[in-house]
N, C-alpha and C positions, 0 to 999 in steps of 0.2 A: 439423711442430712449430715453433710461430715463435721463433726467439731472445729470450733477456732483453729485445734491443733494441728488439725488434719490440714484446714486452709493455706495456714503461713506453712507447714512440711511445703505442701506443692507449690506453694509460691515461690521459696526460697530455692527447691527444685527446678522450677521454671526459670528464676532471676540465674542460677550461677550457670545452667545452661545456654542462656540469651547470653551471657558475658563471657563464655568460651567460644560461642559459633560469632560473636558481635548480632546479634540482632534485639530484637526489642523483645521483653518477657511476654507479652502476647503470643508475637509469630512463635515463642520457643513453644510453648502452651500448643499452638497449632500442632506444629511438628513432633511434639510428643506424645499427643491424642493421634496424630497419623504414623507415628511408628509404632503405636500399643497396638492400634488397629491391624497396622501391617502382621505384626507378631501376630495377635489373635487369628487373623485370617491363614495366615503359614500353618500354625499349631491345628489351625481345623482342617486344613489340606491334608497334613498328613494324617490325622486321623480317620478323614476320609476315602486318603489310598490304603489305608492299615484296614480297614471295613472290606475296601472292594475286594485286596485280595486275598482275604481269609475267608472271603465265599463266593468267589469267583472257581472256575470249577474248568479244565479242561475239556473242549469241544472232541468228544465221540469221532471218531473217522467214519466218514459216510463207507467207504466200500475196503472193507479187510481185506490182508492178502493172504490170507489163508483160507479164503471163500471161494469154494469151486467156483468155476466159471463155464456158464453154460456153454453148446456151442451154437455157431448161427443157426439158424430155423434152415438152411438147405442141407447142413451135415448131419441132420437128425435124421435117425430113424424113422 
C-alpha cells in the first residue's frame, strides 16, 4: 500500500503530464501505466532474444564435403 506520499508523487506526476499533452490526469494515468507496460514488455523482449541466443547452437550440416562419396550400385564392383 503506497503512502499519502507516494499518492500525491503520482498524482502530481499524472496532473503535470495531462497538462503538457492537454488531457485530463485520468487519461494521463492511463497512458503512463501503458507506456510502463510498454517499457516492461520491450526490457523482457530483449531479455528474451539475450536467452535465445546464448543457447541457441548452430545446426550441424547434414552431408560434409569431405565425406567420400560412394559410387552408384552399377560402377561397383
Amino acid at each position: 500500500m503506497p503512502t499519502r506520499a507516494e499518492q500525491l508523487r503520482h498524482h502530481r506526476k499524472c496532473f503535470e503530464y495531462g497538462l503538457q499533452r492537454g488531457i485530463t490526469p485520468r487519461e494521463a494515468e492511463l497512458e503512463l501505466k501503458l507506456q510502463a507496460a510498454r517499457d516492461r514488455a520491450r526490457a523482457l523482449q530483449a531479455q528474451m532474444e539475450a536467452k535465445h541466443r546464448a543457447t541457441c547452437i548452430a545446426p550441424v550440416p547434414i552431408a560434409t564435403p569431405d565425406a567420400p562419396k560412394s559410387e552408384p550400385w552399377m560402377m561397383r564392383d
